[in-house]
Structure formats: structure tokens, C-alpha cells
N, C-alpha and C positions, 0 to 999 in steps of 0.2 A: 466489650468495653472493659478496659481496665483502669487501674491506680495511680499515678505519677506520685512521686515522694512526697509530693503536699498535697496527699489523697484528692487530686481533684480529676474526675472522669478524664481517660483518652481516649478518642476511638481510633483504636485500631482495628476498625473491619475493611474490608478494601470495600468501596464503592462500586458494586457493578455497572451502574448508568453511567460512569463515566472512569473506567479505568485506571484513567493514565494520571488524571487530575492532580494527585499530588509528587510524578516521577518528574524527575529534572534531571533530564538529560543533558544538563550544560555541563553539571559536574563529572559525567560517566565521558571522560576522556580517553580509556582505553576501548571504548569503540562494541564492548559486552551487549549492551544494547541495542544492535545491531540486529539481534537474531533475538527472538521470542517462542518460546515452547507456547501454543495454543492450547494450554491448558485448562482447567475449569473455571478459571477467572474470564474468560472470553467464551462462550457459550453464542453463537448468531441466533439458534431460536429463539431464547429467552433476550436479548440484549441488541438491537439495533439502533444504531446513531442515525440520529436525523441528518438530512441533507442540513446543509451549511456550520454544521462542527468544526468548528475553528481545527484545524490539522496543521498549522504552521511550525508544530513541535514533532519531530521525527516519531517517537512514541506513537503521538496522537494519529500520525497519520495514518503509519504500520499499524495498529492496532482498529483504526475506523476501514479500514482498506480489508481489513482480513473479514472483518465483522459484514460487511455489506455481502463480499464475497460468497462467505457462507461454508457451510459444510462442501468438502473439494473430494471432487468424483468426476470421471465421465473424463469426456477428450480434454488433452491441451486446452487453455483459451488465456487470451487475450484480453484484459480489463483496461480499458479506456477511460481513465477518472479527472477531471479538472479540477484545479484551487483557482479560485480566483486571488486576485489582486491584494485581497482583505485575508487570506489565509484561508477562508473560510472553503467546504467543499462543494464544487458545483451540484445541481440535480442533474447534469447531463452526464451519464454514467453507462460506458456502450460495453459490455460484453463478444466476444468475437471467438467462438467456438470451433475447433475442427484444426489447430494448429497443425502442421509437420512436424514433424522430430528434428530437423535443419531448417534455421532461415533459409527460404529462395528469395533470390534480392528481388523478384520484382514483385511479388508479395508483400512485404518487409516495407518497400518503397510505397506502395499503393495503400498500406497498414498506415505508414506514417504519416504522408505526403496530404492521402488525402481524407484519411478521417479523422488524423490527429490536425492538419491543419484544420478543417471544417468545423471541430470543435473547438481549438483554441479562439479560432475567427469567431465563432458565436460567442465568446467572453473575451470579449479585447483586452490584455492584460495579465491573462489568464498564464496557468501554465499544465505541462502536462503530465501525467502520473502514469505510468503503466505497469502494466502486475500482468508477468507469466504466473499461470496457474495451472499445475498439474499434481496429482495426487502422489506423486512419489518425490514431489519436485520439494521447494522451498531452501533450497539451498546454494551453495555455487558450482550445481555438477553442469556435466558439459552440456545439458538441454540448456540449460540457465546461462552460461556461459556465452557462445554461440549466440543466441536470441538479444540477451543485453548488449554483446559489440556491435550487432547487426542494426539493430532498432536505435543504440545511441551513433554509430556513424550515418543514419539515414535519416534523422532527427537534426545533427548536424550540418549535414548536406542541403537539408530543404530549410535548415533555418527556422524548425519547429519549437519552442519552448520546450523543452523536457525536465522537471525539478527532479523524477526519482523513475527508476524501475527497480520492481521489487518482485523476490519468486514469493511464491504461494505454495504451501503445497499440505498436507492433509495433518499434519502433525507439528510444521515449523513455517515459520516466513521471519524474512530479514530481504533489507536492501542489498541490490546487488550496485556496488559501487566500485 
């Protein structure tokens, strides 16, 4: 806590229960925000968001998305996450482990078509969020690249809702857009 010229307390400590709380992303117009160093202000052991945390601010989302995720190890996967209607984050949150290194489209198709429909179907309204995760990943190399055109023309094709895919990866995540 510090001073403001009319000695009246600020708190300047950033909030770990809720990170993002006072970032406003409307004004970060050149797009910085984007990308998130997971650094020690986001800790998963210490620091889990509840199911239904309002995510309807990019921030909020990427940053509740990485936290659920967790410490990134172990194969490729695949995070299947819903907002509903109201912004808020669904509890139906599927993991899908064992990815390839290239989309195969009838993988890809069968990923989207029918788990990503199956869950938007169980939240009518809803939309869908997906996050490659791999531990070297979180960026826009070509695992990332690849995976996002595949999953968004196969999301389009079936007419699936898709608001965001995002990499993950052990050290960074940002939207892949």
C-alpha cells in the first residue's frame, strides 16, 4: 500500500483471486495484450477460478483458461471450454489428450462436429473456446498455426459457434487470431 498526494492509502498490490479485475482491455488497442507471460501473478496451484467467472473480457478469459489448464506437460491436447450466453464460463470443460503434430481432417472434423457440437447443444446459446496446448507451444508456430485454420474452417463448415482458440504453452499463451 502506498500514498497518493493527498496521503490517502492506494492499493497497489495486484489481486490474485482475480487478476485481471482492474485490466481494461478496451483501451490496449494495439492488440499487447494478446499474449501473457505466465508469470507469478497466475500460479494454478495456489489460484483457481470458479466455474461460471464472468470471461466475457478477453483478459479474463485467457487468463481463467490458462489457470484451469494448469501447469503444461505431457502430450499435445485439446481443451474444449464453453461461455454461455451471460459470459459466464460453463462447468462442461472436456480435455482431449494425445493430439498429432498436423491436423488430419477427419480427426479435426470428428473433434469439432461432434464434441464441439455436443457441447454447445447442451448450453443453447453457448459458444465455444478451444485451447491447443503443448508445452513448447503458446505461440503462432506452425503446431499452432495448422491446428487453428483446421479447427476454425471445420467449426465453420459444421456451423459450430467458435468465440476464441487460444495456444497454451508452458511459459506463454495468447489468442490465436
Amino acid at each position: 500500500m502506498s500514498q497518493n498526494a493527498q496521503d490517502e492509502p492506494v492499493d497497489d498490490e495486484l489481486d490474485l483471486e482475480y487478476p485481471w479485475q482492474d485490466y481494461d482491455d478496451e483501451d490496449d488497442d494495439d492488440g499487447d495484450y494478446e499474449t501473457i507471460d505466465l508469470g507469478p501473478w497466475i500460479e494454478p496451484k495456489e489460484w483457481v477460478p470458479p466455474i461460471g467467472t464472468d470471461v466475457s473480457r478477453d483478459f479474463a478469459l485467457l487468463a481463467t483458461t490458462v489457470a484451469l489448464i494448469g501447469p503444461v506437460e505431457g502430450p499435445t491436447s485439446l481443451w474444449f471450454f464453453l461461455v454461455e450466453p451471460s459470459g459466464a464460463l460453463s462447468p462442461l470443460i472436456v480435455p482431449f489428450d494425445g493430439l498429432p503434430r498436423n491436423p488430419e481432417p477427419l480427426l479435426v472434423d470428428r473433434l469439432v462436429h461432434g464434441l464441439g457440437d455436443e457441447l454447445t447443444g447442451a448450453v443453447p446459446g453457448s459458444e465455444l473456446v478451444l485451447a491447443l496446448v503443448r508445452a513448447a507451444g503458446g505461440d503462432r508456430g506452425t503446431v499452432e498455426r495448422s491446428w487453428s485454420e483446421a479447427l476454425r474452417r471445420a467449426a465453420t463448415s459444421r456451423h459450430v459457434p467458435l468465440r476464441e482458440i487460444l495456444a497454451v504453452g508452458a511459459d506463454r499463451a495468447r489468442f490465436l487470431r
